[in-house]
N, C-alpha and C positions, 0 to 999 in steps of 0.2 A: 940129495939136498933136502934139507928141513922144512916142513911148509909153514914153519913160525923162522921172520929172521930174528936176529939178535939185535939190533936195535926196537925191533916193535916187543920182543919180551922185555926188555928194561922198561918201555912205555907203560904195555901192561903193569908191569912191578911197580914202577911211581904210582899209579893209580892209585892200585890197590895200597899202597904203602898211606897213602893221601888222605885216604876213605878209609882209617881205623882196621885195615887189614881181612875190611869184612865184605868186599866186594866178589859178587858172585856174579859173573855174568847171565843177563835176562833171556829166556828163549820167547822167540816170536811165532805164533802162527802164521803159516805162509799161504798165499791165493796169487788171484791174477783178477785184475783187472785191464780194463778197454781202454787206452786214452791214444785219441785220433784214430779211431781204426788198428790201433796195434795193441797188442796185445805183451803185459807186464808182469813178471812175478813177482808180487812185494811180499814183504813180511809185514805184519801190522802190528802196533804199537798202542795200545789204549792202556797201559797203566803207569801211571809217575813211574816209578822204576822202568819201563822199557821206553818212555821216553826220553827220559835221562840216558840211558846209554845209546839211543840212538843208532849210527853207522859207527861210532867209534870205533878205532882202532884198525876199521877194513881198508887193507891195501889195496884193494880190486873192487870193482862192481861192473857185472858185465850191464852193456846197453841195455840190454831189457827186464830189468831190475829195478828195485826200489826198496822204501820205504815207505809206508803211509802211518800218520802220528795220526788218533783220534783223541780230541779233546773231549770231557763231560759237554762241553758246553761252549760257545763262540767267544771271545773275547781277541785281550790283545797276546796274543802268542807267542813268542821269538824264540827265535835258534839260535845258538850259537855253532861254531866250528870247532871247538876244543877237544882237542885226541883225535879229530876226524883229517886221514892220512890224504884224501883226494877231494878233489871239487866235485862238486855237487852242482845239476839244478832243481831247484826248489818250490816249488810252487804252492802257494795258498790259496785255500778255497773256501768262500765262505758254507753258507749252513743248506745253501741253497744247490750245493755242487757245483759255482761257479769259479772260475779263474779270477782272483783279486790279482792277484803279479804274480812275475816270474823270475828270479833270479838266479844266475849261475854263481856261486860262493866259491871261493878259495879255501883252502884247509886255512886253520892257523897256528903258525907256527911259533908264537910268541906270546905272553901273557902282558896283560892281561889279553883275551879276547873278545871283538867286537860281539853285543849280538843284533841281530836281523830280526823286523820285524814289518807291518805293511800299513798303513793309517786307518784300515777300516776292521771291522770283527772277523778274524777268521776261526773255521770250527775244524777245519784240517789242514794237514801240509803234508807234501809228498817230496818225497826226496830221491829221484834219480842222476842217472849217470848224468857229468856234464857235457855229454856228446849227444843229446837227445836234445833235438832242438821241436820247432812248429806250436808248441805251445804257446798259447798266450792271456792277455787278461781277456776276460767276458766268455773262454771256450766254458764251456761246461764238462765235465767227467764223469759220467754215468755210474753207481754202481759202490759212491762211495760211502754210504748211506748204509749199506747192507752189512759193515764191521763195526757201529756203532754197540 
């Protein structure tokens, strides 16, 4: 069997088709970090381009995986779900490494799509499996300071 199916290479193909045909997928450096005691492999994401492509297009992400988005700077953030195949939970944190919310997102599967965001300044967001629970607002996450 083929480890691309045949509906996510048409997905891919609208993309790039969408995007002036000049879509080049971004590579992310990958780490780990600690959150509750456990330990995550995220890829990190600090420049417009690999936060724009984000998770899209991934059919899987194992439970202790991620993503971590670093912003320049703290503001109003938001994600959407667009081309992104699974749920996600989500969490922002502001500048201080703390937990402002946590939400478990749905893919979306329709346009336009919604985007997500939290009422107060966040300067990062992490994006794991939606089967990772215990997180919550006020935890702190050590460590995320150090991708900046």
């Amino acid at each position: 069997m083929h480890k691309y199916s045949f509906p996510r290479l048409i997905s891919v193909w609208i993309f790039i088709s969408l995007s002036g045909g000049s879509f080049a997928a971004a590579t992310f450096d990958r780490s780990s970090l600690i959150i509750n005691g456990v330990e995550y492999s995220i890829e990190v994401a600090k420049t417009s381009r690999q936060r724009s492509q984000g998770l899209m297009f991934r059919e899987s992400l194992d439970i202790r995986e991620g993503m971590l988005f670093v912003y320049p700077q703290s503001g109003n953030h938001r994600i959407w779900m667009k081309n992104t195949l699974i749920p996600l939970s989500v969490i922002w944190l502001d500048d201080n490494e703390t937990v402002i919310e946590v939400r478990i997102l749905p893919p979306c599967k329709f346009d336009p799509c919604p985007s997500y965001g939290v009422s107060r300044p966040a300067k990062y967001i992490i994006e794991l499996s939606s089967e990772v629970i215990g997180v919550k607002s006020g935890d702190t996450i050590r460590g995320v300071k150090q991708f900046e």
